[in-house]
C-alpha positions in Angstrom: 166.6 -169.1 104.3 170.3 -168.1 105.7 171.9 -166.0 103.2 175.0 -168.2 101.3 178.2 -167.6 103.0 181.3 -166.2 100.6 183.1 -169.4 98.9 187.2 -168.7 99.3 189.3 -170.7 97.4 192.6 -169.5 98.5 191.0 -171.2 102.4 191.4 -174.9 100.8 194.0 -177.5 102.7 197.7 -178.2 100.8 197.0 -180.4 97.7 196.5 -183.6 98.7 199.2 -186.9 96.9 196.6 -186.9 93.7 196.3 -183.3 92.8 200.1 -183.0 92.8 200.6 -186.4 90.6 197.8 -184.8 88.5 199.9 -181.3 88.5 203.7 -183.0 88.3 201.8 -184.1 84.5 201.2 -180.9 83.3 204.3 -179.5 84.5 206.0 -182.7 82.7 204.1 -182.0 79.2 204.9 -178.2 79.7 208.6 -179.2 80.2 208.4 -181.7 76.9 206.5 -179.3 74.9 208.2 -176.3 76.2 205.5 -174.6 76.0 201.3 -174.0 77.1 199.0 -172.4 78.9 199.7 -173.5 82.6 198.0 -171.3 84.8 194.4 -172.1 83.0 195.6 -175.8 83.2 196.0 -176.0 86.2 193.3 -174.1 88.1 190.9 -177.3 86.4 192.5 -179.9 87.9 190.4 -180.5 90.5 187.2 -179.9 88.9 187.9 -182.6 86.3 189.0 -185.0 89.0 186.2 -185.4 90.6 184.3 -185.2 87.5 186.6 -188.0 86.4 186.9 -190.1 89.3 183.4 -189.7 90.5 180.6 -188.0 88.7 180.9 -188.7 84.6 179.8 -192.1 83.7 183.1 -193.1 81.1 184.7 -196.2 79.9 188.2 -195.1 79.2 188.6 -198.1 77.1 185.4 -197.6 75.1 185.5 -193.9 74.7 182.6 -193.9 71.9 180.3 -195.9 74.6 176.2 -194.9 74.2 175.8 -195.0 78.2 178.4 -192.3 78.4 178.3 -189.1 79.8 179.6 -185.6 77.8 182.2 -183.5 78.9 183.1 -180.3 76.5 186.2 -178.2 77.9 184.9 -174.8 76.4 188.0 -173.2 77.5 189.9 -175.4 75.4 193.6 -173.6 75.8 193.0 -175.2 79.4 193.3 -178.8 77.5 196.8 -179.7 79.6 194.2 -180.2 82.9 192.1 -182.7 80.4 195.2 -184.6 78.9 196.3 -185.1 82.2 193.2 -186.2 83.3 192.4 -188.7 80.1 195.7 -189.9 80.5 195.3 -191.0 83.9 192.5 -192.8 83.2 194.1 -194.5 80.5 192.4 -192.9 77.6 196.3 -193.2 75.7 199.5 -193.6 76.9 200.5 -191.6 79.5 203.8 -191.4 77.7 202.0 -189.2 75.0 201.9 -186.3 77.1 206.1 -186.1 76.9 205.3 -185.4 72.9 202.9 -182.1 73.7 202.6 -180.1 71.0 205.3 -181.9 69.1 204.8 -181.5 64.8 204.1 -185.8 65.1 201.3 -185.8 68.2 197.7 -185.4 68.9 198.1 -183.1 71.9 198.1 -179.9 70.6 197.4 -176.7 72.0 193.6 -176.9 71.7 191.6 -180.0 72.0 190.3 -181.7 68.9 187.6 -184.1 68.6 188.2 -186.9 66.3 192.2 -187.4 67.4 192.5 -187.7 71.0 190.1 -190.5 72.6 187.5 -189.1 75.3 187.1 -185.4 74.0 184.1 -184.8 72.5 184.2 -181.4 70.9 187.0 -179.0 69.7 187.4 -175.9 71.3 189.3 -173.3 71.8 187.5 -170.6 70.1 186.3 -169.1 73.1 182.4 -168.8 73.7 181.1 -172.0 71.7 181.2 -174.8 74.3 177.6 -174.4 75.9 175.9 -173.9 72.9 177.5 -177.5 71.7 176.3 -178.7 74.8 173.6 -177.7 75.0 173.2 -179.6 71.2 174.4 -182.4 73.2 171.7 -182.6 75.7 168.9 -181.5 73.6 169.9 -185.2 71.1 170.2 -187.1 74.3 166.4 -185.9 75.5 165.2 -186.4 71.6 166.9 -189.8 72.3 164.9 -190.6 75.0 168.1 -190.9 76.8 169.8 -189.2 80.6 173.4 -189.1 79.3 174.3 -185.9 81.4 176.4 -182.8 79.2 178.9 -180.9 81.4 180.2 -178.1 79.8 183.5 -176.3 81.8 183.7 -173.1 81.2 186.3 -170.1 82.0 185.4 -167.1 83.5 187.4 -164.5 80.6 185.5 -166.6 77.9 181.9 -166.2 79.2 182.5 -162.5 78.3 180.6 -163.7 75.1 177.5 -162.9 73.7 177.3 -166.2 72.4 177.4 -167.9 76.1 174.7 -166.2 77.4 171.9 -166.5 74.4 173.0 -170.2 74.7 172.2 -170.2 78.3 168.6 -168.5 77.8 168.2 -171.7 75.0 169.1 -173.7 77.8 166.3 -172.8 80.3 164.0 -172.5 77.5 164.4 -176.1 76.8 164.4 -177.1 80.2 167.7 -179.1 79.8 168.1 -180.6 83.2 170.8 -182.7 82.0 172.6 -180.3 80.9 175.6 -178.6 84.0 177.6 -175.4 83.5 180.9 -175.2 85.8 182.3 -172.2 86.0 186.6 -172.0 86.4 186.2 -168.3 88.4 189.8 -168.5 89.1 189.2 -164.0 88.2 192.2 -163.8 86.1 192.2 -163.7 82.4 195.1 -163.4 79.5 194.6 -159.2 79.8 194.2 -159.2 83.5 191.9 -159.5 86.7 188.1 -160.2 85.1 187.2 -157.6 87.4 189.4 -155.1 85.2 188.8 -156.3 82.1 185.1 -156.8 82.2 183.3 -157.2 85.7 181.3 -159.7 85.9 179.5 -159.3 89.3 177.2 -160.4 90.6 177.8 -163.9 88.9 175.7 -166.1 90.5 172.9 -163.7 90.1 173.7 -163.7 86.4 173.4 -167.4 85.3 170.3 -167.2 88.1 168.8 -164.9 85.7 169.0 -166.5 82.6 167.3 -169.5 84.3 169.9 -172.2 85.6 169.3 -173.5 89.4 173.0 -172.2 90.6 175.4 -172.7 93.3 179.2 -172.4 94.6 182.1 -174.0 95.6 185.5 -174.1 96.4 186.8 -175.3 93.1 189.6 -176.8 94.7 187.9 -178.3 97.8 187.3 -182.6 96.5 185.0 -183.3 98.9 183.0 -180.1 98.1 183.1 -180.6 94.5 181.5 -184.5 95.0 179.2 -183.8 97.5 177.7 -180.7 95.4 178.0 -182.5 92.2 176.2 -185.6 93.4 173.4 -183.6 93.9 173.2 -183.0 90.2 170.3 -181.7 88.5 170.1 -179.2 91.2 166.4 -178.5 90.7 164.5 -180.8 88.4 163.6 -179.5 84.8 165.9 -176.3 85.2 170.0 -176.9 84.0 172.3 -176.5 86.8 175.1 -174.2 86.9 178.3 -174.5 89.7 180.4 -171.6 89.9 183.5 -172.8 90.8 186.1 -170.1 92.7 189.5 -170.8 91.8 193.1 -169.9 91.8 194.8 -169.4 88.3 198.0 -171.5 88.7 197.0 -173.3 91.6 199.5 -175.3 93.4 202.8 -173.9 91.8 204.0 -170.9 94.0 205.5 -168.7 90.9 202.2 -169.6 88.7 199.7 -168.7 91.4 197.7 -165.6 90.7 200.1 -164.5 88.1 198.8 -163.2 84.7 202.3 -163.4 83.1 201.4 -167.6 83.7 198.0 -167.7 81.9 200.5 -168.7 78.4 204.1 -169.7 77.7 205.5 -169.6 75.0 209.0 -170.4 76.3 210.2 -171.9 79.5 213.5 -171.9 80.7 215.3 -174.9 83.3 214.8 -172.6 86.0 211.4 -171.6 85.7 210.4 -175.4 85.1 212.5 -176.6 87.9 210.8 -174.2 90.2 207.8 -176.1 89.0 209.0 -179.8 90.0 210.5 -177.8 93.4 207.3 -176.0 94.4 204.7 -179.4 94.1 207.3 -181.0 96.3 206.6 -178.1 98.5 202.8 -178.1 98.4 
């Protein structure tokens, strides 16, 4: 076996015309709202299109459908990637995303389940997506039913305790259904996760605890579909994808920045350097 070479994210081609539609939404809710969390936002939004576009089985108009599969965005103060992805597919109005985080609209900061159509759980309380997965995917199998459970996770969250004793229920229970993706885009709200709280060697951990684990350029489409088609990676084990990222991607001041992982305020400047640099990418 050849040894796996080092995934680079910062080595993926300019944004193709999707990835900057997809980005000129979050930019356009974060200019509405005035305010967000862009640089988690928007290092996602190529994982969830291809989960989106290619992998999740989903009926936009039928979001409660049995034949679905489950997405939970575990890193919920990320949601801007999801509402720009559900709005694309026509899960709402694509109009709603101009009333983010406005007193009257569903699209708050964190994602809750039971007001805006196609998320299934309500996060943002860092550390509890997998274990609601992996509920997920233990009442499909007791269902008798493959519905696959994808839980998206951020790399400052999986700090946790809580992440990793779900991931030894995981393997316990075998859940093959059940896929962690990992957003290492290395930054998080206090700084580099390498600062903060190493988490090297990665891929080694989530081998450890039992999940058949791979990695990707989490910006790289073609990479993303062709590893998650391969989905479960190893029958009877869950699967994890570590995904290497770049916190901000696409937006030249947002890129890499700490300072970007929330705003609270933005002013015309800043969010016309936003419209100027997705011209540019």
């Amino acid at each position: 076996m050849t040894d796996p070479q080092p995934v680079n994210a910062t080595a993926t081609p300019p944004l193709d015309t999707r990835s900057r539609e997809l980005r000129r939404l979050v930019v356009s809710a974060l200019d509405k709202g005035g305010r967000g969390h862009p640089g988690s936002a928007l290092s996602l939004i190529e994982i969830l299109r291809v989960l989106y576009d290619d992998i999740l089985h989903h009926k936009p108009d039928e979001p409660d459908w049995s034949g679905r599969d489950f997405l939970v965005l575990s890193k919920g103060h990320g949601c801007l990637g999801l509402y720009a992805l559900l709005a694309d597919h026509g899960y709402f109005d694509i109009q709603e995303l101009e009333r983010f985080c406005k007193i009257d609209s569903f699209l708050g900061g964190h994602p809750e389940r039971g007001k805006i159509p196609g998320v299934e759980a309500s996060t943002g309380a860092l550390g509890h997506g997998l274990a609601i997965g992996i509920g997920l995917a233990l009442a499909q199998r007791l269902k008798q039913k493959s519905n696959r459970v994808v839980v998206v996770l951020g790399d400052g969250e999986i700090n946790e305790g809580a992440v990793w004793e779900g991931a030894m229920s995981a393997a316990k229970h075998r859940l093959e259904n059940l896929t962690a993706l990992i957003d290492y885009n290395k930054l998080q709200s206090y700084g580099p996760t390498r600062e903060v709280m190493d988490l090297e060697p990665l891929a080694d951990k989530w081998r450890a605890f039992g999940f058949e684990t791979r990695e990707v350029d989490g910006h790289d489409v073609e990479a993303l579909k062709s590893t998650l088609s391969e989905l479960p990676f190893t029958p009877g084990k869950p699967s994890a994808l570590i995904c290497h990222t770049v916190k901000g991607k696409g937006l030249a001041i947002a890129e890499n920045n700490p300072t970007w992982h929330h705003k609270s305020y933005l002013d015309a400047t800043a969010i016309q350097s936003l419209y100027d640099s997705l011209e540019g990418a």
